[in-house]
PDB file of N, H, CA, C and O in Angstrom:
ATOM      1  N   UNK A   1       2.425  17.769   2.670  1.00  0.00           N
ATOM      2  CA  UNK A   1       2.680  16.692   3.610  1.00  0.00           C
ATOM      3  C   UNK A   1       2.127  17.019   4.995  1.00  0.00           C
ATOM      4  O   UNK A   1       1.981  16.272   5.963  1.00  0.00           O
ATOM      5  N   UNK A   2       1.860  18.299   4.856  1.00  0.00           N
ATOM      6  H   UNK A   2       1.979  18.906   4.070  1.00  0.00           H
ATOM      7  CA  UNK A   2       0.940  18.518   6.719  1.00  0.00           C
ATOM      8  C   UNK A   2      -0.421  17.555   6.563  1.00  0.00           C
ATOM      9  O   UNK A   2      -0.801  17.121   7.651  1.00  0.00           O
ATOM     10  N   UNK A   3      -0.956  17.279   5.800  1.00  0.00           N
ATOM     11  H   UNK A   3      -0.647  17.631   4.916  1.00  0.00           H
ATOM     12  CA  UNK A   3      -1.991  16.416   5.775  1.00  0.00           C
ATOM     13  C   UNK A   3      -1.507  14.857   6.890  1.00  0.00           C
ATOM     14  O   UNK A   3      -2.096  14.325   7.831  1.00  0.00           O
ATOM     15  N   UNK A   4      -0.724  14.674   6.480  1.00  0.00           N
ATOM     16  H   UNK A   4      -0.245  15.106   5.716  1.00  0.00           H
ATOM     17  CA  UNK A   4      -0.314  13.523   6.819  1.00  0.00           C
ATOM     18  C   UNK A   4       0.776  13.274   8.092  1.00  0.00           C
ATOM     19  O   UNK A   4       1.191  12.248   8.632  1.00  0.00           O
ATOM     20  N   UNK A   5       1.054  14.819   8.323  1.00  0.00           N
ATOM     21  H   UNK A   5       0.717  15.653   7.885  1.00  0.00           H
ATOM     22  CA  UNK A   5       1.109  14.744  10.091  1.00  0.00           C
ATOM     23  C   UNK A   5       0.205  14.985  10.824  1.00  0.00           C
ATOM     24  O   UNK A   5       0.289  14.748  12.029  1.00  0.00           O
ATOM     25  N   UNK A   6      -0.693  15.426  10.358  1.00  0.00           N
ATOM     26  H   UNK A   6      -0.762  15.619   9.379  1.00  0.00           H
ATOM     27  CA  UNK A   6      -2.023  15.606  11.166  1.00  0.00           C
ATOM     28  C   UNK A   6      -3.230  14.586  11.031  1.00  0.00           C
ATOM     29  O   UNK A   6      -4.309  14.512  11.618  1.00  0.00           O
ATOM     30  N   UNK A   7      -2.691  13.901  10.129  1.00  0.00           N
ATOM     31  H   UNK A   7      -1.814  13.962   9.652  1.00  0.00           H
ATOM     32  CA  UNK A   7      -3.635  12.394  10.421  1.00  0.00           C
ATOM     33  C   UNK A   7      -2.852  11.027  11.164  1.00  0.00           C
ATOM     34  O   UNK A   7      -1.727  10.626  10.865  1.00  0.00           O
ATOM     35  N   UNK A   8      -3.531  10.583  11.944  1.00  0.00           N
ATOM     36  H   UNK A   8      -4.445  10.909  12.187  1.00  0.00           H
ATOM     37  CA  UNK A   8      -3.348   9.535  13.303  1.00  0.00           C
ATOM     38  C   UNK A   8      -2.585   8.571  12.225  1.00  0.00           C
ATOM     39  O   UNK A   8      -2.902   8.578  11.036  1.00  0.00           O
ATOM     40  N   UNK A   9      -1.674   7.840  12.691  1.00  0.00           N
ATOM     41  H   UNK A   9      -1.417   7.834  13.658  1.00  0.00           H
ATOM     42  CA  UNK A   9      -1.051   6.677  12.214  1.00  0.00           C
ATOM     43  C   UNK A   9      -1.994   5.664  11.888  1.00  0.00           C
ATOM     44  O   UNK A   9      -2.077   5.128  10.783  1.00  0.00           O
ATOM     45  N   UNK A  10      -2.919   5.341  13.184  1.00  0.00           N
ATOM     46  H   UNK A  10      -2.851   5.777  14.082  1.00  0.00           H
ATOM     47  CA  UNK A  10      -3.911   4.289  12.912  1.00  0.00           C
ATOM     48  C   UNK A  10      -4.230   4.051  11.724  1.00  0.00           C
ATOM     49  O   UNK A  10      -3.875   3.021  11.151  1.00  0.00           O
ATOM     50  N   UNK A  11      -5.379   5.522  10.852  1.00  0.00           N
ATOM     51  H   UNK A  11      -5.667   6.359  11.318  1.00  0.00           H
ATOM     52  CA  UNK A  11      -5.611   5.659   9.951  1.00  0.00           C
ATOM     53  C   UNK A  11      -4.909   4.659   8.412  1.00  0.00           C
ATOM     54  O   UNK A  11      -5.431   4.081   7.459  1.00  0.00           O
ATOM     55  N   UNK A  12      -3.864   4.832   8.759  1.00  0.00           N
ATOM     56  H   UNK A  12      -3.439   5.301   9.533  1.00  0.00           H
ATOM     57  CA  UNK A  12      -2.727   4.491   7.992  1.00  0.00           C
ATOM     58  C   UNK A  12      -2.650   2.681   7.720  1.00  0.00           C
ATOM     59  O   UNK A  12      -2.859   1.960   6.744  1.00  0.00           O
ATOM     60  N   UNK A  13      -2.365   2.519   8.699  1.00  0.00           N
ATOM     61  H   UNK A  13      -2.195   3.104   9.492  1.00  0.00           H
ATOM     62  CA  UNK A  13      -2.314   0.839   9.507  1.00  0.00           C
ATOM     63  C   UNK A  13      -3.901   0.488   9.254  1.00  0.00           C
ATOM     64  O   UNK A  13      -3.952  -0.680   8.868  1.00  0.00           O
ATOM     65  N   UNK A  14      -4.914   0.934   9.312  1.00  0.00           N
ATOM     66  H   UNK A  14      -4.872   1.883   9.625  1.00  0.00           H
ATOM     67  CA  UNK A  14      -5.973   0.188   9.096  1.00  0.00           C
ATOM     68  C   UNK A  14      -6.288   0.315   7.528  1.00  0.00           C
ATOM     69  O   UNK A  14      -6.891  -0.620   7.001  1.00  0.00           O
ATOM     70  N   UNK A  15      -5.913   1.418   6.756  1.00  0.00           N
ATOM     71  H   UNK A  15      -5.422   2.177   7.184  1.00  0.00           H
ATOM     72  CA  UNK A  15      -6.195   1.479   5.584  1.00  0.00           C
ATOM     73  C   UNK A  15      -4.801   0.329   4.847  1.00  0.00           C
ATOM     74  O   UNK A  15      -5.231  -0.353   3.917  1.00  0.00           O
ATOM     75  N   UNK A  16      -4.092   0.221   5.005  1.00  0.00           N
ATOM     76  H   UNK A  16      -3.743   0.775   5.760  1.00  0.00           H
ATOM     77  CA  UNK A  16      -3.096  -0.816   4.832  1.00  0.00           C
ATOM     78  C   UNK A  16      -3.322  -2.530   4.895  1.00  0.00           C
ATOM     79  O   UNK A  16      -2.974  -3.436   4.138  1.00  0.00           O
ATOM     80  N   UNK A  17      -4.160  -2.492   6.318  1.00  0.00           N
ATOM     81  H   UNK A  17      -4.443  -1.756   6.933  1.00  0.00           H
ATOM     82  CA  UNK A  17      -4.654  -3.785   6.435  1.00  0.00           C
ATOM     83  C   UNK A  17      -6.167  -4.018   5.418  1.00  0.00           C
ATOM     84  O   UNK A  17      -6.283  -5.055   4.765  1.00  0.00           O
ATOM     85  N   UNK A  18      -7.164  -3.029   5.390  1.00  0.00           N
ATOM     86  H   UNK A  18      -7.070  -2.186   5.920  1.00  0.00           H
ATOM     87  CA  UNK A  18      -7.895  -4.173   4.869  1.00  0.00           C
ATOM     88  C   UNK A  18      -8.133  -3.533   3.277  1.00  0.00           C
ATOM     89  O   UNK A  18      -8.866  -4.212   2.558  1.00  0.00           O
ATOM     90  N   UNK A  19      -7.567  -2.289   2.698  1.00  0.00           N
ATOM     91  H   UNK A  19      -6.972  -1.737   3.282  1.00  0.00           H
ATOM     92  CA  UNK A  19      -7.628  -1.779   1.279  1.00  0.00           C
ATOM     93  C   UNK A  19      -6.547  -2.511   0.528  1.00  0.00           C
ATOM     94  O   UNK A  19      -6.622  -2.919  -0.631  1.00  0.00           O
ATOM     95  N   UNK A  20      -5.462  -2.624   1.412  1.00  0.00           N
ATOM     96  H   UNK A  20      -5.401  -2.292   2.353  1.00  0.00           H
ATOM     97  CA  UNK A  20      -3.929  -3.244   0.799  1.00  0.00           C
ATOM     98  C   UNK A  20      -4.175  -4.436   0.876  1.00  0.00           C
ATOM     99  O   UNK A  20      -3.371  -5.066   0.190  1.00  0.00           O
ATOM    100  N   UNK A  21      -5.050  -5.202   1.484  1.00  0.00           N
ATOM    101  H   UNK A  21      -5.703  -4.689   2.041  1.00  0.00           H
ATOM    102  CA  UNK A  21      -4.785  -6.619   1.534  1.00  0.00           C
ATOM    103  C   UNK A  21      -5.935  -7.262   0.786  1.00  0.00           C
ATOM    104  O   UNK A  21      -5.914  -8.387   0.288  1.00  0.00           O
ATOM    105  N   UNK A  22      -6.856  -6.474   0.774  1.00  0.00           N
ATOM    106  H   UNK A  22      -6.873  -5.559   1.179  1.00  0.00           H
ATOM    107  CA  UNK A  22      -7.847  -7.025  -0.068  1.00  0.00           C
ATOM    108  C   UNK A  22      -8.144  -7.505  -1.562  1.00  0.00           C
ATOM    109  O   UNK A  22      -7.831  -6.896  -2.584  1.00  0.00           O
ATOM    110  N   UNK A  23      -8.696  -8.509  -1.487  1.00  0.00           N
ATOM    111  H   UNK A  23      -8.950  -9.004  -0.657  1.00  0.00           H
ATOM    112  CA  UNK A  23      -9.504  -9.642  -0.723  1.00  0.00           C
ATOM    113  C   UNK A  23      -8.585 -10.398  -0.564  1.00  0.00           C
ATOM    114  O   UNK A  23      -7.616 -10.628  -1.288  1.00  0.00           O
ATOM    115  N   UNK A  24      -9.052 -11.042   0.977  1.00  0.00           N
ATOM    116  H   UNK A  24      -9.839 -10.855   1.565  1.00  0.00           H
ATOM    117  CA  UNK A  24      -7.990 -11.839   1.742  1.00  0.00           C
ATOM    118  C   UNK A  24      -7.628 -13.099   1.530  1.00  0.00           C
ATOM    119  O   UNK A  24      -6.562 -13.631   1.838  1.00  0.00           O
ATOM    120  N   UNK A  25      -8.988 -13.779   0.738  1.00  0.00           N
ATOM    121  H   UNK A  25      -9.854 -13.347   0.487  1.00  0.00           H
ATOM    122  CA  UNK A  25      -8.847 -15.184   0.491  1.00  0.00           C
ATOM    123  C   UNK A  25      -9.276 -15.373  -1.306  1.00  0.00           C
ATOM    124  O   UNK A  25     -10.166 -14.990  -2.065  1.00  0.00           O
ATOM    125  N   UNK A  26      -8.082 -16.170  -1.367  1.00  0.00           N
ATOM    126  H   UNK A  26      -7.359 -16.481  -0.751  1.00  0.00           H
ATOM    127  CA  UNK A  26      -7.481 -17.362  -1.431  1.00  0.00           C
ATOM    128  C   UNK A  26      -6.311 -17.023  -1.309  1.00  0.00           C
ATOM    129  O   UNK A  26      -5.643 -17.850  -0.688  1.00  0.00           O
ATOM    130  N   UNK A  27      -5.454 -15.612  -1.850  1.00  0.00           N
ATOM    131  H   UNK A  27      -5.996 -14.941  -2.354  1.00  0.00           H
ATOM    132  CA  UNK A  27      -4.482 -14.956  -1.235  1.00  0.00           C
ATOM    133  C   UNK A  27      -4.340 -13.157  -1.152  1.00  0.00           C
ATOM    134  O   UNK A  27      -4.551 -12.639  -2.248  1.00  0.00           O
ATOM    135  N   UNK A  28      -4.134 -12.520  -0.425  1.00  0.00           N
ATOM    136  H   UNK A  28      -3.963 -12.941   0.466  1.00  0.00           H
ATOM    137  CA  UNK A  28      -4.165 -11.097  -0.481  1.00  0.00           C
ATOM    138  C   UNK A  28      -3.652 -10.458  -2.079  1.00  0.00           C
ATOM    139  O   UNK A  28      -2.853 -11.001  -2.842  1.00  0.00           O
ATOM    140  N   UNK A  29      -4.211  -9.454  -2.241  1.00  0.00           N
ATOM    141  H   UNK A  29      -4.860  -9.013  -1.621  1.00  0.00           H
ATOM    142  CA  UNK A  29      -4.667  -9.388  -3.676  1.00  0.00           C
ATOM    143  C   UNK A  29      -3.129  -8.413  -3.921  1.00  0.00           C
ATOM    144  O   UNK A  29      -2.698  -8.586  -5.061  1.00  0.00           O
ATOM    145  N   UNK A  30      -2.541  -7.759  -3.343  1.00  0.00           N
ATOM    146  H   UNK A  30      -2.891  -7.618  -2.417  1.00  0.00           H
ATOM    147  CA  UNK A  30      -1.567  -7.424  -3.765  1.00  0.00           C
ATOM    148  C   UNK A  30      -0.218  -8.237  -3.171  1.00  0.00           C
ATOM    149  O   UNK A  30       0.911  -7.763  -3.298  1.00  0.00           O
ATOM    150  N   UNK A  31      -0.436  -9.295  -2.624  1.00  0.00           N
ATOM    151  H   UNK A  31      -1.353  -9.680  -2.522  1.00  0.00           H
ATOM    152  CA  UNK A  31       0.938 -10.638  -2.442  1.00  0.00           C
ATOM    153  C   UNK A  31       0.912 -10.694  -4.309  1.00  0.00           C
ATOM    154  O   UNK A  31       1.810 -10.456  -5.117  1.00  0.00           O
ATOM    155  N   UNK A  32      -0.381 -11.072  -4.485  1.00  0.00           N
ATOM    156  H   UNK A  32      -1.110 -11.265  -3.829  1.00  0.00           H
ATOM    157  CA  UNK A  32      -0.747 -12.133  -6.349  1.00  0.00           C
ATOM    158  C   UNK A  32       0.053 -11.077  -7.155  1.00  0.00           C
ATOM    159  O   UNK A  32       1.140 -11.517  -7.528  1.00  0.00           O
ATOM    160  N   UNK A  33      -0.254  -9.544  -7.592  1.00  0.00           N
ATOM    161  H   UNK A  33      -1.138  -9.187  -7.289  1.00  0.00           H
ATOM    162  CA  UNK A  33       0.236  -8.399  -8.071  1.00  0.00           C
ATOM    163  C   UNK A  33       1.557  -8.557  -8.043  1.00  0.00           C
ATOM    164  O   UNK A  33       2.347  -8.587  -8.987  1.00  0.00           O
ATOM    165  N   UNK A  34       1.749  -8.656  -6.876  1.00  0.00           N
ATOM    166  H   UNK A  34       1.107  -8.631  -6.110  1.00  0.00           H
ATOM    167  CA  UNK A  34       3.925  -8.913  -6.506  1.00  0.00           C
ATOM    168  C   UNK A  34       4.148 -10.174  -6.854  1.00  0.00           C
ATOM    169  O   UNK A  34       5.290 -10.568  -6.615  1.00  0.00           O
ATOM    170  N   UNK A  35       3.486 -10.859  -7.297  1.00  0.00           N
ATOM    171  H   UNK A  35       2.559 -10.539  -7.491  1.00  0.00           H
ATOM    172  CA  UNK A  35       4.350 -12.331  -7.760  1.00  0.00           C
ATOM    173  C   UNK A  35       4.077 -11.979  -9.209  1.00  0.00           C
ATOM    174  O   UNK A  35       4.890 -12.380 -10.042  1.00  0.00           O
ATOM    175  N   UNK A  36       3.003 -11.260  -9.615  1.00  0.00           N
ATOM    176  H   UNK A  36       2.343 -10.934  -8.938  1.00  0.00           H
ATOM    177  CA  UNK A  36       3.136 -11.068 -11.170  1.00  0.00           C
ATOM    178  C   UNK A  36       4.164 -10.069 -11.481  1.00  0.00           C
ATOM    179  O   UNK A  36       4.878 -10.227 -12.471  1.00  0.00           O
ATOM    180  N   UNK A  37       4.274  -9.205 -10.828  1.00  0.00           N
ATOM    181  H   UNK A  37       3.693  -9.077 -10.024  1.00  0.00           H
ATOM    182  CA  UNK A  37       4.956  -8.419 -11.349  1.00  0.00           C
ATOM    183  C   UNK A  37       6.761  -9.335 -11.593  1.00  0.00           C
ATOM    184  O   UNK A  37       7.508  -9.345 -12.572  1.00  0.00           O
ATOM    185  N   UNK A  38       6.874  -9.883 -10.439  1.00  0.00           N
ATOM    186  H   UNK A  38       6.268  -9.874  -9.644  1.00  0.00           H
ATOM    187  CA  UNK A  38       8.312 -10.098 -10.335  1.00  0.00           C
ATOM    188  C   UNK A  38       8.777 -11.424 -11.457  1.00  0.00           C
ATOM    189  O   UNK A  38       9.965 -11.578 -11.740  1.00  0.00           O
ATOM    190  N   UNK A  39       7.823 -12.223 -11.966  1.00  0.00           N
ATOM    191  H   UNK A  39       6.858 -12.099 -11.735  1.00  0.00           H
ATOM    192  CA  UNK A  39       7.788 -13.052 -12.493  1.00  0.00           C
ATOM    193  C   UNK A  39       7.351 -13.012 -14.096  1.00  0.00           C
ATOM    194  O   UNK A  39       7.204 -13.881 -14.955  1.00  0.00           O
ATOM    195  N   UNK A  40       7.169 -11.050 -14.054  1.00  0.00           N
ATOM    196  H   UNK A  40       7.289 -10.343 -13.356  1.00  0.00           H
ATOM    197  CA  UNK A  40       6.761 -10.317 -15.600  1.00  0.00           C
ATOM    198  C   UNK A  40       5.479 -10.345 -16.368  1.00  0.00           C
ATOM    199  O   UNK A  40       5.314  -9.725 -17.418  1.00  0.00           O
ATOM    200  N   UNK A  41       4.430 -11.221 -15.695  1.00  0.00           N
ATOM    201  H   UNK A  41       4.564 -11.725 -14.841  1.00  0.00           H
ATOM    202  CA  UNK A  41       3.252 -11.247 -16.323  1.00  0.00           C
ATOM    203  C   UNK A  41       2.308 -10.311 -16.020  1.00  0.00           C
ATOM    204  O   UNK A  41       1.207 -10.551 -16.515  1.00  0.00           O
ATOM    205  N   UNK A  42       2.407  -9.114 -15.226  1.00  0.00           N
ATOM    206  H   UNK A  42       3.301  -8.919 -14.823  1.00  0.00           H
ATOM    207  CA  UNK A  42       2.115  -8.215 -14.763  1.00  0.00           C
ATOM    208  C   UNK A  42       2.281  -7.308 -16.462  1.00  0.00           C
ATOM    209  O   UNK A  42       3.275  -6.641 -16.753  1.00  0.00           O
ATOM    210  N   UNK A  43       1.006  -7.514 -17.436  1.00  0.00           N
ATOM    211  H   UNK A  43       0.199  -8.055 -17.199  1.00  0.00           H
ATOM    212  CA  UNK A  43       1.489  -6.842 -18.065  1.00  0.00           C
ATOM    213  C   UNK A  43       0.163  -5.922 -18.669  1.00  0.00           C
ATOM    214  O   UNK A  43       0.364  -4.888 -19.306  1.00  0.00           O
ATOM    215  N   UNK A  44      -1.320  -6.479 -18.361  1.00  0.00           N
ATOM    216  H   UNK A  44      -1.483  -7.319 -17.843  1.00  0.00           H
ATOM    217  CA  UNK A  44      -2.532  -5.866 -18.600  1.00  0.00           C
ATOM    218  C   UNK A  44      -3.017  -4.475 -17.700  1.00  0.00           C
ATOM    219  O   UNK A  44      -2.760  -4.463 -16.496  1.00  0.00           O
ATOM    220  N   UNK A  45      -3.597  -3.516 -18.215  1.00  0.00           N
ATOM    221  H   UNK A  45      -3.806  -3.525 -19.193  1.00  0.00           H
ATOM    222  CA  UNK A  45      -3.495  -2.450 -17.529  1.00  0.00           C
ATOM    223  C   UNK A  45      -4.333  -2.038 -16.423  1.00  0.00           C
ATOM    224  O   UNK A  45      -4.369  -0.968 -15.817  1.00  0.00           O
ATOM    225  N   UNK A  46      -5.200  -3.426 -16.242  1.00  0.00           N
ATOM    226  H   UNK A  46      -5.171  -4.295 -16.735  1.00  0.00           H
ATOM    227  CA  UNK A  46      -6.341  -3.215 -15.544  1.00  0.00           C
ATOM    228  C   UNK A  46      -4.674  -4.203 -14.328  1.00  0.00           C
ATOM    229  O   UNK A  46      -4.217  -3.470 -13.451  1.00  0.00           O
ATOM    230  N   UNK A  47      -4.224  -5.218 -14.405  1.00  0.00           N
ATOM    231  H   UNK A  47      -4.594  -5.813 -15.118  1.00  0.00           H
ATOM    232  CA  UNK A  47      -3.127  -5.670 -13.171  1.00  0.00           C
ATOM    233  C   UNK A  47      -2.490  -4.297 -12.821  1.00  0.00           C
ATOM    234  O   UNK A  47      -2.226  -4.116 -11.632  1.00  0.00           O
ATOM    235  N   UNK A  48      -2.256  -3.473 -13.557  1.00  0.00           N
ATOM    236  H   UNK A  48      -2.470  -3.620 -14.523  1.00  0.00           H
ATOM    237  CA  UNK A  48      -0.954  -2.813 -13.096  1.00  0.00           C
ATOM    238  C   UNK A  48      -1.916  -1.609 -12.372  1.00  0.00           C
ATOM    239  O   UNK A  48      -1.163  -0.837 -11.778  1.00  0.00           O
ATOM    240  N   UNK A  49      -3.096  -1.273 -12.257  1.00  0.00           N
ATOM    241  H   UNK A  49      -3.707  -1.900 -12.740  1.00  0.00           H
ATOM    242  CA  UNK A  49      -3.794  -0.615 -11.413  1.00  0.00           C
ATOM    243  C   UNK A  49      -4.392  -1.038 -10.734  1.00  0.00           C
ATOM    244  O   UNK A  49      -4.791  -0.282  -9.848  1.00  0.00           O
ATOM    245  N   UNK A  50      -4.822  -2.411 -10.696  1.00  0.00           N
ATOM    246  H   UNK A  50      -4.498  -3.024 -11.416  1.00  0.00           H
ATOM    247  CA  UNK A  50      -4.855  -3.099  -9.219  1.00  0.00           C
ATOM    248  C   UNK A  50      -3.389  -2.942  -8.144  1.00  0.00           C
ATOM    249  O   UNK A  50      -3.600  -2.706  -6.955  1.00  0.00           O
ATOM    250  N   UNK A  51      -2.075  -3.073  -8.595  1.00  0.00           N
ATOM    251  H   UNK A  51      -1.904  -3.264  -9.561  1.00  0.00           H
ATOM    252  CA  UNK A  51      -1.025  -3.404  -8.128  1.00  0.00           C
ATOM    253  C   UNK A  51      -1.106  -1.513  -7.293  1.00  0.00           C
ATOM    254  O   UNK A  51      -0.941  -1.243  -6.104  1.00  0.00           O
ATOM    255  N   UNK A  52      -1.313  -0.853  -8.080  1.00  0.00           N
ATOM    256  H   UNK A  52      -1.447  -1.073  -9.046  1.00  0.00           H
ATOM    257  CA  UNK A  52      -1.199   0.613  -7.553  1.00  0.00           C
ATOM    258  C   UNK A  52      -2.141   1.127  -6.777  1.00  0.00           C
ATOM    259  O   UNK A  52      -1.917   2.024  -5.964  1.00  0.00           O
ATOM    260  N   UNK A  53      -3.490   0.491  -7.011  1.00  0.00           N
ATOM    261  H   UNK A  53      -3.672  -0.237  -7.672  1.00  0.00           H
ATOM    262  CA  UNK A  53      -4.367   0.733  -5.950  1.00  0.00           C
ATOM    263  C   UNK A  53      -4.151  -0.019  -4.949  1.00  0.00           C
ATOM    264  O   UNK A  53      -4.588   0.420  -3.886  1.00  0.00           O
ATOM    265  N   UNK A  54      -3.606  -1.043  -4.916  1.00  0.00           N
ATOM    266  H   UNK A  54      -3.251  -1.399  -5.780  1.00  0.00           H
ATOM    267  CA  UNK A  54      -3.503  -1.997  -3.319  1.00  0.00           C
ATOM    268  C   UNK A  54      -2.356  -1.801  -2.967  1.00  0.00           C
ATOM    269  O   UNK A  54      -2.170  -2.261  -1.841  1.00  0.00           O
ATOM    270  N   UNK A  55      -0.979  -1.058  -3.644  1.00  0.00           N
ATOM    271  H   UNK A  55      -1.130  -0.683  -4.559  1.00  0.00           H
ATOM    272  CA  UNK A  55       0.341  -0.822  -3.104  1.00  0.00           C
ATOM    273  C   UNK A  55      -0.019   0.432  -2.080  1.00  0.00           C
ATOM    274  O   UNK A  55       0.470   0.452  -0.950  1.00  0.00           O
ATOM    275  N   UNK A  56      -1.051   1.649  -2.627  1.00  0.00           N
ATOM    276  H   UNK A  56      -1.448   1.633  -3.544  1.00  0.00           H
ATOM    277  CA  UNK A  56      -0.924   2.856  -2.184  1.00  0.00           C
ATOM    278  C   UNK A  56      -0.804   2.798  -0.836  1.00  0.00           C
ATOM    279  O   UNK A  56       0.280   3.037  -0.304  1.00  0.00           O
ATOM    280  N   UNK A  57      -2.138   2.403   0.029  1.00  0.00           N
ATOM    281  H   UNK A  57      -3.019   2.209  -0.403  1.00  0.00           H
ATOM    282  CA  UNK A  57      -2.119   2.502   1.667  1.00  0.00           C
ATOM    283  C   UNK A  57      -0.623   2.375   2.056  1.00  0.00           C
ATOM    284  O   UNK A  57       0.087   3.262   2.529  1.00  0.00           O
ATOM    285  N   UNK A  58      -0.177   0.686   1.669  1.00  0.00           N
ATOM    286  H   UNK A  58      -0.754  -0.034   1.284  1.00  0.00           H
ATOM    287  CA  UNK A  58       1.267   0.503   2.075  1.00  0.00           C
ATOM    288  C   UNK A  58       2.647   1.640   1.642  1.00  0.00           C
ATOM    289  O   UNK A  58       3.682   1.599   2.307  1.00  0.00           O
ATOM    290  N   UNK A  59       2.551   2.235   0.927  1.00  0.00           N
ATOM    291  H   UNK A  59       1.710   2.269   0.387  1.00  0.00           H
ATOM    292  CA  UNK A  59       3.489   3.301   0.586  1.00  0.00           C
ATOM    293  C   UNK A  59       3.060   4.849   1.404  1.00  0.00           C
ATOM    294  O   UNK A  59       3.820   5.747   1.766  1.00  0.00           O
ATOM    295  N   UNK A  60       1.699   4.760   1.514  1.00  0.00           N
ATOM    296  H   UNK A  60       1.082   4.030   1.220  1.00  0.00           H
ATOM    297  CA  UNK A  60       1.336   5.637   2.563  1.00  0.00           C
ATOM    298  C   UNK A  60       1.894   6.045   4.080  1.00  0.00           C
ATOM    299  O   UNK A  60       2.141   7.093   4.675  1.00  0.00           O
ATOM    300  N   UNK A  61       1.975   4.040   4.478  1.00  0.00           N
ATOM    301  H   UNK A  61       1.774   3.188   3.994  1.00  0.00           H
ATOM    302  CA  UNK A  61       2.245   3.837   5.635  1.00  0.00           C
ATOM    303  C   UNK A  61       3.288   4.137   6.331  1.00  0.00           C
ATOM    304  O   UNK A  61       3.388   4.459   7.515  1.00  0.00           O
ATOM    305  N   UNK A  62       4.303   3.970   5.262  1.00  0.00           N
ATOM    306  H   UNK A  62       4.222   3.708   4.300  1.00  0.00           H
ATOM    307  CA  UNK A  62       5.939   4.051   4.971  1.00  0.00           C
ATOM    308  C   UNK A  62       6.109   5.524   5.461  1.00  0.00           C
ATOM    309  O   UNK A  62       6.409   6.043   6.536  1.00  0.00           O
ATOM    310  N   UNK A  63       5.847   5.894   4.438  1.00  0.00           N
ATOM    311  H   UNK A  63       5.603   5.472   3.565  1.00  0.00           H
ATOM    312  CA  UNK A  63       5.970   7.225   4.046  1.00  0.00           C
ATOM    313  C   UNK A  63       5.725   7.893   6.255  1.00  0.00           C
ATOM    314  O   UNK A  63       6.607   8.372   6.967  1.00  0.00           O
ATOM    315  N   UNK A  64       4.660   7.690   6.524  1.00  0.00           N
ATOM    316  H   UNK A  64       3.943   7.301   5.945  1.00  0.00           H
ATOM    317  CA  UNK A  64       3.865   8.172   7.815  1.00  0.00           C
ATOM    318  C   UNK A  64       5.235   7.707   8.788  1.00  0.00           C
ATOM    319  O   UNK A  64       5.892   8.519   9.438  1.00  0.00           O
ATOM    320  N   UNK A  65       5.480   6.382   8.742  1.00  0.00           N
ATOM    321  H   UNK A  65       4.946   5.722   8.214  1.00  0.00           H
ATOM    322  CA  UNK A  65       6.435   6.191   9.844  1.00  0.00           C
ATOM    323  C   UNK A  65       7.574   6.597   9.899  1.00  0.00           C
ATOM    324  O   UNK A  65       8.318   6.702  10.874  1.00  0.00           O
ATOM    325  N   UNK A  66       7.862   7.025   8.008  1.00  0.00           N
ATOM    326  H   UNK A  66       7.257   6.940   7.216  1.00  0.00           H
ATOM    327  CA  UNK A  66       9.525   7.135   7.971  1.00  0.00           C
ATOM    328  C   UNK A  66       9.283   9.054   8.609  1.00  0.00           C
ATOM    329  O   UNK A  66      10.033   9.578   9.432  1.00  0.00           O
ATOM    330  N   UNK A  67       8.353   9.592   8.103  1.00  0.00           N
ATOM    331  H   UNK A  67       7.744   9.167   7.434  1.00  0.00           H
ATOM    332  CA  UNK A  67       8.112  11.292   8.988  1.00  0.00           C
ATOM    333  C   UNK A  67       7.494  10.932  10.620  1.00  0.00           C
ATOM    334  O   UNK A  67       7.087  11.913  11.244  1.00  0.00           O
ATOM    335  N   UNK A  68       7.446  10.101  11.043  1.00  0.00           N
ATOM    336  H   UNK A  68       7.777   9.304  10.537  1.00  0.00           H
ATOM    337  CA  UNK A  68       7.568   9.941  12.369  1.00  0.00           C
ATOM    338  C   UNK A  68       8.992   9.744  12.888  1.00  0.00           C
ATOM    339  O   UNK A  68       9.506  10.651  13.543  1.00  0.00           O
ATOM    340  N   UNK A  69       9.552   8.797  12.676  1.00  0.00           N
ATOM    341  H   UNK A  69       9.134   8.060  12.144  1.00  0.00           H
ATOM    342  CA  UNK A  69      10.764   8.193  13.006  1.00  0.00           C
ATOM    343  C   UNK A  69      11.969   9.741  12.751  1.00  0.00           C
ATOM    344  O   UNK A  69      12.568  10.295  13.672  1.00  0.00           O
ATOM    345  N   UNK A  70      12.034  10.090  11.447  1.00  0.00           N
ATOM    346  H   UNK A  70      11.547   9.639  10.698  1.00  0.00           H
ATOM    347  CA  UNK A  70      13.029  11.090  11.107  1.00  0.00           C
ATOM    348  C   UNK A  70      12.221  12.393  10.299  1.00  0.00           C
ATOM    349  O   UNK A  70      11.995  12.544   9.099  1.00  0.00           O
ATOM    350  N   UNK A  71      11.837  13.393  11.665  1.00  0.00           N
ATOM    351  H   UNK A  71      12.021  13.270  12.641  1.00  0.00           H
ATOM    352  CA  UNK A  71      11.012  14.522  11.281  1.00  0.00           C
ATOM    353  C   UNK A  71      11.911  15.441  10.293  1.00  0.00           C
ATOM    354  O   UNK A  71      13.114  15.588  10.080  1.00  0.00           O
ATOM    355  N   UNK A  72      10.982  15.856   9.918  1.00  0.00           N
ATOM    356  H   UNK A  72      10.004  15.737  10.091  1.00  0.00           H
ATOM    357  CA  UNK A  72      11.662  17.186   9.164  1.00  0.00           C
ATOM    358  C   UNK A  72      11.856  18.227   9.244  1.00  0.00           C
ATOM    359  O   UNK A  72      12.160  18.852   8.228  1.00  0.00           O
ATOM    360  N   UNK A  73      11.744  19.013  10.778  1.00  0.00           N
ATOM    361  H   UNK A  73      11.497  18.506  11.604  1.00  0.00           H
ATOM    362  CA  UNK A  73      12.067  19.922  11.182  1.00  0.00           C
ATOM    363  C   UNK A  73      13.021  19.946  12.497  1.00  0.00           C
ATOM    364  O   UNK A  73      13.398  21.020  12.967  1.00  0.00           O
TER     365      UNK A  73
END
């Protein structure tokens, strides 16, 4: 996890905005993923690694603010 105190937040927040959200139009590609999933048709294996490649940044991000907010030392 020192990787990831020693990389800038930005990093984080920009890889979030345009890897996580991509492609933006007609709707962000992991909103579509979260409505399949929650609605169960999320069931081909090529969806469920789209859903994990466009969740990652955002779980990244988390992850960065929640070791900002409440350090661990």
């Amino acid at each position: 996890m020192e990787w990831m105190d020693r990389t800038p937040l930005l990093i984080f927040v920009a890889a979030a905005l345009t890897l996580g959200l991509a492609p933006f139009v007609p709707e962000p590609h992991i909103w579509e993923k979260l409505k399949m999933l929650f609605t169960g048709t999320l069931a081909k294996p090529i969806d469920i690694f789209d859903l994990v490649l466009h969740a990652t940044p955002w779980v990244l991000l988390v992850v960065k603010v929640a070791r900002i907010l409440w350090p661990h030392r």
